[in-house]
MARFI-182533 format. One line per 10 residues: their letters; for each residue x, z, y of C-alpha. Coordinates in Angstrom, 3 decimals, decimal comma. Example, Ala and Ser with C-alpha at 12.3 -4.5 7.8 and 13.67 -1.06 7.14 Angstrom:
<nodes>
as) 12,300/7,800/-4,500  13,670/7,140/-1,060
</nodes>
This chain:
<nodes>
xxxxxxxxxx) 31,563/8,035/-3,404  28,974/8,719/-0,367  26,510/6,114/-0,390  28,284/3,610/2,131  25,887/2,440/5,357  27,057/-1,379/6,352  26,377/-2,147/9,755  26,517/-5,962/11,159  29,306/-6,871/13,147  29,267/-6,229/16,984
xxxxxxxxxx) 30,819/-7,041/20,539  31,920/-5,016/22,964  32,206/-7,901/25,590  28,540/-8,622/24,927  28,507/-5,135/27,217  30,174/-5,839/29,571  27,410/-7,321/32,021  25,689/-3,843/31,791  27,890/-1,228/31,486  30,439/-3,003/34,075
xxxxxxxxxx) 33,955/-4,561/33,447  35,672/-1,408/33,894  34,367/0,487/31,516  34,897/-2,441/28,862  38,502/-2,223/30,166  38,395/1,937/30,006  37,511/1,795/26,275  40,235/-1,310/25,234  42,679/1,451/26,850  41,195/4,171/25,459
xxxxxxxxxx) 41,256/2,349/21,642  44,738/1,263/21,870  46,918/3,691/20,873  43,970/4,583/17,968  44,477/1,024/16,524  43,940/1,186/12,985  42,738/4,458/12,461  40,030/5,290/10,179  37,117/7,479/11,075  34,452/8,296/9,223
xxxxxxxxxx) 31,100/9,362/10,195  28,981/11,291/7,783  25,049/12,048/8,404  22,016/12,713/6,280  19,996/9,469/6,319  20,104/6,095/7,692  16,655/5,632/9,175  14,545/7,795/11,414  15,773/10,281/14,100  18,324/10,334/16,594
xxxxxxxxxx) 21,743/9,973/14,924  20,812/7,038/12,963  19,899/4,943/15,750  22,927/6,229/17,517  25,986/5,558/14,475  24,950/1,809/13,691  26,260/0,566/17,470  29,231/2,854/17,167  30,201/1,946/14,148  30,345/-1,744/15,418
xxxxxxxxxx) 31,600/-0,960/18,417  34,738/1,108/16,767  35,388/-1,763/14,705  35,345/-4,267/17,171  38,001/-2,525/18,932  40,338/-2,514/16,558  39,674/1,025/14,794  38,433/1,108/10,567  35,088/2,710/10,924  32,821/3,869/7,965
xxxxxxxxxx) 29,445/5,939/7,770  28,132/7,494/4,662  25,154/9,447/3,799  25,122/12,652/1,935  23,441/13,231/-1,372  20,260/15,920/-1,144  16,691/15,968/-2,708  13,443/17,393/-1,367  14,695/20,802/-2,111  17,277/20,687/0,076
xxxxxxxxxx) 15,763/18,386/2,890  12,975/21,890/2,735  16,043/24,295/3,527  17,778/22,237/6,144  14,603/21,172/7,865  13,833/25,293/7,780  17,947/25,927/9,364  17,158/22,856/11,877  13,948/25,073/12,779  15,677/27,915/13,109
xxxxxxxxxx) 18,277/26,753/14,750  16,267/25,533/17,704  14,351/29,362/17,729  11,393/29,299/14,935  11,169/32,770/13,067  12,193/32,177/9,703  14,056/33,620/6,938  17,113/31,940/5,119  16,661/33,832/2,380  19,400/34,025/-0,957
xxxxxxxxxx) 17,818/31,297/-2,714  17,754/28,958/0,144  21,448/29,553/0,777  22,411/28,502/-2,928  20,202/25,529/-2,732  22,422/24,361/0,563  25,588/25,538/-1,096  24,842/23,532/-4,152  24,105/20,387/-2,449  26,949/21,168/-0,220
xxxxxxxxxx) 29,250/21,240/-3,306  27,813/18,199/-4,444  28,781/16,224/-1,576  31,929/17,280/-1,526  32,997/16,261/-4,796  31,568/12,978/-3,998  33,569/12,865/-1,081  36,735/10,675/-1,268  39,663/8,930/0,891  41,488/10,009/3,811
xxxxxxxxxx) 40,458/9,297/7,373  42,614/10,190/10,407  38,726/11,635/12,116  35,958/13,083/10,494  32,388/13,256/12,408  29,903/15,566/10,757  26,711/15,272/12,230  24,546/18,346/11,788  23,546/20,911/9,709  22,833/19,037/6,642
xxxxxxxxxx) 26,426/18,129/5,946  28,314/20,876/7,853  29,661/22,717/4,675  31,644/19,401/3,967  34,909/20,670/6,008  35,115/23,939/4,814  34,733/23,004/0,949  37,423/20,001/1,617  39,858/22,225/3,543  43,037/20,532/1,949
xxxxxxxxxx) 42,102/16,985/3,363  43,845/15,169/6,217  42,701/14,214/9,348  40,976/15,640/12,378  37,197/17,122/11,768  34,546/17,262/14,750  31,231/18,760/13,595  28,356/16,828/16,397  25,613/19,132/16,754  22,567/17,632/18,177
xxxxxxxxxx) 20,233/20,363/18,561  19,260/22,482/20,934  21,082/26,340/20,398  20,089/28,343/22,757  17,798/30,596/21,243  19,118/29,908/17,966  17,690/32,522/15,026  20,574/34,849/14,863  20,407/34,515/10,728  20,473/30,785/10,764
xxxxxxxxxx) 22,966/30,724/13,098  25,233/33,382/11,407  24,933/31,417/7,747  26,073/27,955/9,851  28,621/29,671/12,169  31,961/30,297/10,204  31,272/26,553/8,574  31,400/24,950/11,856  35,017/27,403/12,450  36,422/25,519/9,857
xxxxxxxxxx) 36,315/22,395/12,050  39,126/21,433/14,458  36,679/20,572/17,741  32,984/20,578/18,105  31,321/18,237/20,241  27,858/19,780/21,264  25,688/17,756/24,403  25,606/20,592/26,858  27,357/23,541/27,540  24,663/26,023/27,409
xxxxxxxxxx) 24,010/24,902/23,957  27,533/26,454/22,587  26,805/30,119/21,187  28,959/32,742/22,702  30,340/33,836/19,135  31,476/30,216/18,442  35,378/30,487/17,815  36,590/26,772/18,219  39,599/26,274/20,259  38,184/22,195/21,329
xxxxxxxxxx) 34,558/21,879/22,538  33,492/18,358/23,722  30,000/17,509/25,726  28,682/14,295/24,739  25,290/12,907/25,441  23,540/11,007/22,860  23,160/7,189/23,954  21,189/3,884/23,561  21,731/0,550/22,370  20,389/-2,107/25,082
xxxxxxxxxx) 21,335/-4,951/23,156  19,634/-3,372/19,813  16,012/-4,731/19,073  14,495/-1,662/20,272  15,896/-1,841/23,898  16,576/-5,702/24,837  14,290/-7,781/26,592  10,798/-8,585/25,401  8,719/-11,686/26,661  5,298/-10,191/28,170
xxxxxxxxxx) 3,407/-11,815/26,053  5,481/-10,598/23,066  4,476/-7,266/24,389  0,952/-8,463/24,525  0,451/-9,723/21,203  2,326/-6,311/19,186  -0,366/-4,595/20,833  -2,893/-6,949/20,141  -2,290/-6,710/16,393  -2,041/-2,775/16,667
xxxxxxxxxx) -5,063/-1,766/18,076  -4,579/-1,466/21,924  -5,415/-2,898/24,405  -2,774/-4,088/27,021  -4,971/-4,250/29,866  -6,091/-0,647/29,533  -3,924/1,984/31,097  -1,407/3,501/28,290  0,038/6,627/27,794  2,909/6,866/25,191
xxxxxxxxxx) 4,826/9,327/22,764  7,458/8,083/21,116  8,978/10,519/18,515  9,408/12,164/14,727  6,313/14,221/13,819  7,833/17,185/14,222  6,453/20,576/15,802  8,942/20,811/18,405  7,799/17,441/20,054  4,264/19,371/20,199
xxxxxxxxxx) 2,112/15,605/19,619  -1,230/18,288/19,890  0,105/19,058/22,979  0,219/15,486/24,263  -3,119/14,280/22,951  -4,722/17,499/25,288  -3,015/16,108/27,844  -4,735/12,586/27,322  -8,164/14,198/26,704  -7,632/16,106/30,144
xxxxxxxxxx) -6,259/12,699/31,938  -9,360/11,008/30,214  -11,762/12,864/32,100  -10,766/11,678/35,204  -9,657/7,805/34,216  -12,091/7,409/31,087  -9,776/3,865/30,599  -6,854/5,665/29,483  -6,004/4,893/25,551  -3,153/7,032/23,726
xxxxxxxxxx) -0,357/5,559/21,049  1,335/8,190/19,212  4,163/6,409/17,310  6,699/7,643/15,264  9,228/7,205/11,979  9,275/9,124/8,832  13,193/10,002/7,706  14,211/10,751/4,471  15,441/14,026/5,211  12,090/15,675/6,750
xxxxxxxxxx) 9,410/16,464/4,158  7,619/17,847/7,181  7,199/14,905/8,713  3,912/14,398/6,673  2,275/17,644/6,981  2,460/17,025/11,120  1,553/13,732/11,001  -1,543/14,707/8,616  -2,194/17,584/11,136  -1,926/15,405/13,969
xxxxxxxxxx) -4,692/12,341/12,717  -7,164/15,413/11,983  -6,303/16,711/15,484  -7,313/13,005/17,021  -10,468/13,225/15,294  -11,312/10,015/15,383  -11,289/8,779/18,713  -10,764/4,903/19,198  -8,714/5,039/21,956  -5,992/7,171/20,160
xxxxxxxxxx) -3,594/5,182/18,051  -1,291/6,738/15,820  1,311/4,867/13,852  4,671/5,098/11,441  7,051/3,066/10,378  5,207/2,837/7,313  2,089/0,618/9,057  5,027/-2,153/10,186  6,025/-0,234/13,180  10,174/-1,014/13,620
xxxxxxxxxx) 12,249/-1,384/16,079  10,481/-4,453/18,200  7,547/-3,208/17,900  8,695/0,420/19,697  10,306/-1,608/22,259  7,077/-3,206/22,742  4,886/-0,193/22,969  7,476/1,498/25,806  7,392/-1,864/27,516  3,371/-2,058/27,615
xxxxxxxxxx) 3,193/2,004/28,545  2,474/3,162/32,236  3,833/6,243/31,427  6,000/8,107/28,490  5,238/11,644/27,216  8,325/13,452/25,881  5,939/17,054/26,572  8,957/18,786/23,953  8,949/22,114/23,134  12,600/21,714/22,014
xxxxxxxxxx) 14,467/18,877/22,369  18,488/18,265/21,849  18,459/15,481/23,798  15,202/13,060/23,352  16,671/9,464/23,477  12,964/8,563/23,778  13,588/9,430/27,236  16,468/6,891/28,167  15,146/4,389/26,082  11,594/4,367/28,473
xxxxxxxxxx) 13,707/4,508/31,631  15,754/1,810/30,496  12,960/-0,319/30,503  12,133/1,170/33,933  9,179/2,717/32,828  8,832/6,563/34,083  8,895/9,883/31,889  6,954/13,279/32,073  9,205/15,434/29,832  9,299/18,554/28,964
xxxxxxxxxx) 11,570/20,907/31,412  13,970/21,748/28,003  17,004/20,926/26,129  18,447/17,465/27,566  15,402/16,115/29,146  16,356/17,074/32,431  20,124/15,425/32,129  17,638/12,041/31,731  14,849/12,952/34,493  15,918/14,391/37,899
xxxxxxxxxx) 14,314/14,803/41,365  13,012/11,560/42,528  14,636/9,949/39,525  12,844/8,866/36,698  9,570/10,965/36,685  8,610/13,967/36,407  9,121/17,615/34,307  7,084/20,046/33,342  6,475/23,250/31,181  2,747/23,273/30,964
xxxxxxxxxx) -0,370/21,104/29,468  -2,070/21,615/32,977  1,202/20,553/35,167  1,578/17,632/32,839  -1,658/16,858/33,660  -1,259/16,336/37,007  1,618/14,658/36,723  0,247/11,948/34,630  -2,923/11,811/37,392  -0,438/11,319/39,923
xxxxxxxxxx) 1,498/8,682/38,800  -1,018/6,385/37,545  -2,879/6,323/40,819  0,703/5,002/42,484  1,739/2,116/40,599  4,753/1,816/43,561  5,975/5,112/42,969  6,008/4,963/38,963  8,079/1,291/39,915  10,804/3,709/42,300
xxxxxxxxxx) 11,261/6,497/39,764  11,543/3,864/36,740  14,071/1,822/38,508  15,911/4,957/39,639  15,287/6,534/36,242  17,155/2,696/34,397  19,889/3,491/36,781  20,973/6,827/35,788  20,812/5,360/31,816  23,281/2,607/32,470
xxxxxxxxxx) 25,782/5,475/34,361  25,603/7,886/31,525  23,644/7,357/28,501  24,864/3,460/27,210  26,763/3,026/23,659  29,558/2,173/25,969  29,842/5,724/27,555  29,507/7,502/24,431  32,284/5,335/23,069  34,391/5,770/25,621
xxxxxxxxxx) 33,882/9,555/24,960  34,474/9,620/21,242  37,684/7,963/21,772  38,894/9,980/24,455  38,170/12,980/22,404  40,543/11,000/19,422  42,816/10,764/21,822  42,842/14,783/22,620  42,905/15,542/19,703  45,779/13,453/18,881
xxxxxxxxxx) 48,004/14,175/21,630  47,085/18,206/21,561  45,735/16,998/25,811  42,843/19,607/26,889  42,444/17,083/29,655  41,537/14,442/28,293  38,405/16,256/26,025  35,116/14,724/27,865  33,114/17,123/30,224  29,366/14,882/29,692
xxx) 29,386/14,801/33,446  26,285/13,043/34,675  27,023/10,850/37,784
</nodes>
């Protein structure tokens, strides 16, 4: 069998004071009729990145409403962590080559999981590249399979692309977080936009006692009383972390107080982590107001939520970015953004809502000047900016989406497939 994530129990009526009663009433409807089914999720690790800090709440949350929810991890080793890391770069435009070996080395891991893979399950979520062979080398089981993508396709290499594309054909809806991410050669008759979503009961968005805040600092290195500017993100080239600390040394010259945290978490499925994080200390060069840190120096959950709570500002200066829950997790703590102009950042960050975004070193620049010299206008975007998060990127919505999508997909009902309408 998969190796078998266990998630601690959860409430949905914990939610309801946030998200709103109707919603909580929305999803009891919405989960009624998909009493007792069993879904399964299936991702490549546990810890670090996006989709595992999204599956633990919705896991609970599925449960708690009366559905039989599982995740499980499939098997790979460094080998083929290398080759999907390389498709995941590709995928989101890099020039590279998915050369004959490289394919056998994803086909034989591929295999592997799915002769590990056992049961029935009425829905199948396959998150990704790294497992997206599973459907089409299990075609005789039940059930309905959605293959989640969430990366950022639109200038997807065309030979990446054309090895993943007739694996994700072989699924029975696709759910995908924006529209112009969808390839026009995709041939899947049910195509669902979902946002990705955050947890603000989970350690690393509830509330946090000032001094809390104060004393994680403290013991890391920075100093709370100092302005801070903060990137929160895998070491990955795409989130361009030389980027951001060029933007600090620019800011610097003109508010020599300013200090820099670069923190991020290491996941089992990107051997590259390690070569950008080594790239990025060298790139720092030593400077005592930088602070770079991993999960590896004691960094978790609480101590992110610290950090984001501490920060005058958030840089999420992406190259490439799916989505960037980095983003909603900041505003929900009401603290504003300056994101890159790509992917999903601008679903998070609009005009006078949540900060401010930007294409260029020099216009992030400014943007960083200008909001740290107007600590009323970073309070009116933040507060704008923790508005839009509670409307459209809570666990709640996305649950309400995933089951709504069950629900299409069990009653054949086009209308009913979710949109990922911001409001």
């Amino acid at each position: 069998m998969l190796e078998e994530v266990h998630v601690p129990p959860l409430s949905l009526d914990a939610y309801g004071a946030i998200a709103g009663e109707d919603a909580i009433a929305e999803i009891r409807r919405l989960a009624e009729p998909l009493r007792g089914a069993r879904v399964l999720h299936v991702n490549a690790t546990k810890f670090g990145g996006g989709v595992a800090e999204i599956l633990p709440t919705l896991t609970g949350l599925l449960r708690d409403v009366g559905l039989q929810p599982e995740w499980r991890l499939m098997p790979g080793d460094d080998s083929f962590w290398n080759v999907t890391k390389l498709m995941h770069n590709g995928l989101q435009g890099m020039d590279v080559a998915l050369e004959a070996e490289r394919r056998q080395i994803y086909e034989r891991t591929s295999r592997r999981l799915a002769t590990a893979f056992e049961g029935t399950y009425d829905y199948v979520v396959v998150h990704d590249p790294q497992p997206a062979a599973l459907r089409s080398l299990r075609s005789e089981a039940p059930g309905r399979w959605i293959w989640r993508c969430h990366i950022d396709l639109t200038a997807a290499n065309p030979d990446v692309w054309g090895f993943l594309r007739p694996l994700v054909e072989a699924y029975d809806a696709a759910i995908f977080t924006l529209p112009d991410y969808v390839k026009p050669d995709l041939r899947l008759d049910v195509l669902a936009f979902i946002p990705p979503s955050i947890d603000p009961l989970s350690p690393k968005n509830m509330p946090l006692a000032p001094a809390l805040v104060d004393d994680v600092l403290h013991r890391l290195g920075v100093d709370p009383q100092r302005p801070l500017l903060l990137q929160v993100s895998r070491f990955d080239p795409w989130k361009d972390p030389q980027g951001v600390i060029d933007v600090y040394r620019a800011v610097k010259r003109t508010i020599p107080d300013v200090q820099l945290a670069l923190v991020g978490s290491m996941a089992s499925d990107d051997p590259e982590g390690w070569e950008i994080y080594r790239d990025v200390v060298r790139y720092a060069d030593d400077d005592p107001d930088i602070t770079i840190l991993t999960n590896l120096d004691g960094v978790g959950a609480l101590e992110v939520n610290a950090f984001q709570r501490a920060a005058d500002l958030v840089l999420q200066k992406s190259l490439r970015e799916g989505f960037g829950l980095t983003v909603s997790e900041a505003l929900w703590k009401g603290v504003p953004v300056v994101g890159g102009r790509v992917g999903g950042i601008p679903m998070q960050i609009g005009e006078g809502i949540g900060g401010r975004l930007v294409t260029t070193n020099d216009e992030a620049t400014e943007a960083c000047l200008e909001l740290l010299a107007d600590a009323d206008l970073r309070q009116r975007l933040g507060e704008a900016g923790r508005e839009r998060v509670r409307r459209n990127f809570l666990s709640t919505r996305n649950l309400r989406d995933d089951l709504a999508l069950f629900n299409a997909l069990r009653l054949g009902d086009a209308a009913l497939v979710p949109t990922g309408q911001v409001v």
